[in-house]
N, C-alpha and C positions, 0 to 999 in steps of 0.2 A: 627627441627620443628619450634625453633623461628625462626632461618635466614627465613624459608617459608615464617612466616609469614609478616616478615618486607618486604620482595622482594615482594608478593601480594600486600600490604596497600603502595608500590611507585607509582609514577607514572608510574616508567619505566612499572611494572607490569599491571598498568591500560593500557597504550600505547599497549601492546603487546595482551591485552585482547581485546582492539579496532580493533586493527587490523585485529585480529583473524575475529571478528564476521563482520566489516563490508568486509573484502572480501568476508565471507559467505553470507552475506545479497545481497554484490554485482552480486554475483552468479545468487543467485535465482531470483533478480530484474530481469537480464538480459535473465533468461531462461523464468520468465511469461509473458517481454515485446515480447518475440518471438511469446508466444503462442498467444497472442493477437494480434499481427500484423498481423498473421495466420486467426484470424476470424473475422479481420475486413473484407476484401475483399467477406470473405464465407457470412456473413450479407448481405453484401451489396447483392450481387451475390443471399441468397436466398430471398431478398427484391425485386429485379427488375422480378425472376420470381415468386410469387407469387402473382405480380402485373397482369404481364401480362397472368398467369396463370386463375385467377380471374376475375381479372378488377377489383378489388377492393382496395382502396387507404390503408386499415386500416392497411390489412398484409402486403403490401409492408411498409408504414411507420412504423410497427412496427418491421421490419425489421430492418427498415434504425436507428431507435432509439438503438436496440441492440449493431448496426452497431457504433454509439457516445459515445457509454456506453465504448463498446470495445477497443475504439480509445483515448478515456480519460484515462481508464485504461492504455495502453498502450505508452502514452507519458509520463503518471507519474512512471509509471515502467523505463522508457527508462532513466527519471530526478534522479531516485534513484540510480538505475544502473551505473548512469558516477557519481553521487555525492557520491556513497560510494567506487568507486575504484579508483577514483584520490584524498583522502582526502590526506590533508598537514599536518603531524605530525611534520615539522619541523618549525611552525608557533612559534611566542611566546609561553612560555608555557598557559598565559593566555587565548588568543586568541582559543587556541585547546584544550582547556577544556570547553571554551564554546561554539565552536561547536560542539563540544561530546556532551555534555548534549543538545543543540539543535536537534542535527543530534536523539538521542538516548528518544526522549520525547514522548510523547504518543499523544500527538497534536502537529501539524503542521500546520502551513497558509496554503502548498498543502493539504493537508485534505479535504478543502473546496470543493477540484474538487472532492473528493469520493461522496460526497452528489451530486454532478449534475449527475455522472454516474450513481447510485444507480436511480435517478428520470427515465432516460433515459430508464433501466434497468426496472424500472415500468412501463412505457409507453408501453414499448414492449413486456412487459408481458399482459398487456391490451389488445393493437392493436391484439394481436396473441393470447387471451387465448382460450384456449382447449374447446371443445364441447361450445360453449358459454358462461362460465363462469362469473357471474357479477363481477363488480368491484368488492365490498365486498368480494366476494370469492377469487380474486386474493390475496387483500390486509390480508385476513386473513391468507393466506398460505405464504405471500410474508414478513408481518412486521416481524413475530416471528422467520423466518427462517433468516431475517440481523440480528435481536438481537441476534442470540445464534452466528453468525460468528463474530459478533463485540465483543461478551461476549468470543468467541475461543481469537480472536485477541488479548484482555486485558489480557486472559492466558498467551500467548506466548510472550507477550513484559513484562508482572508480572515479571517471569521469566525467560526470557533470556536477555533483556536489560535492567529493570529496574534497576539494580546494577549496571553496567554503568553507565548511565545517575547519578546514584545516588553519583557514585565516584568521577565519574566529577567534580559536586556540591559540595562535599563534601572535594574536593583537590583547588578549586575555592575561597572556602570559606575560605580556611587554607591562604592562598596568599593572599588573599584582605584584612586580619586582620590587 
């Protein structure tokens, strides 16, 4: 029971836990960046005929916006994808503890692009909403439905990477003393 505990509280054991979760993160990058790749083309595809369906610019643009939403998603999936299955464990030890804890953080500078997909992602809820719904109506079904997936999302990084990241830091900090 203590050997456990000292083999957990190593590095070597943080390294083995890194590895573990980002090939599985690497995974799922790689299988969402598929799906998206999948419904960029079907956007576009149902944007050109709703145009020409209609003749009117709104649904085919808000098509083509679903269409960027998609496409953003799916390049930042593609970025996570190769950034969590070629990571260098054999880097200095300091160096790889701090991209663990970067890699493993709950914000990222790519983040940024979540917010322009998400606008993209309104627009096109807009241009195509349902029976003619006003904007307000969009936006009332549309805010509280990202809150509660960004509220899932701080779930699932709480606990399953926050310890990580947390180890990271907290193996970063023993070193730099």
């Amino acid at each position: 029971m203590i050997v456990n505990k000292k083999i957990e509280n190593s590095i070597d054991g943080l390294v083995g836990d890194l590895k573990k979760e980002d090939s599985n993160y690497a995974s799922m990058c790689k299988r969402l960046q598929y799906m998206y790749w999948i419904l960029v083309p079907l956007y576009v595809l149902i944007g050109f005929i709703h145009f020409f369906d209609s003749g009117e610019w709104s649904e085919g643009i808000g098509s083509l916006c679903f269409a960027l939403a998609m496409l953003i998603f799916a390049f930042l999936f593609r970025k996570y994808s190769k950034e969590y299955k070629y990571v260098d464990y054999s880097l200095p030890t300091v160096h790889m503890l701090r991209a663990a804890a970067n890699r493993h953080s709950l914000f990222r500078k790519e983040t940024i692009w979540l917010l322009g997909a998400l606008i993209f992602l309104d627009a096109g809820l807009i241009m195509n909403s349902p029976m003619d719904a006003s904007i307000y109506e969009i936006q009332i079904i549309f805010v509280p439905v990202m809150l509660i997936a960004m509220l899932i999302g701080f779930f699932v990084w709480y606990f399953k990477y926050k310890h990580l990241r947390d180890r990271a830091k907290a193996f970063l900090a023993d070193i730099e003393e």
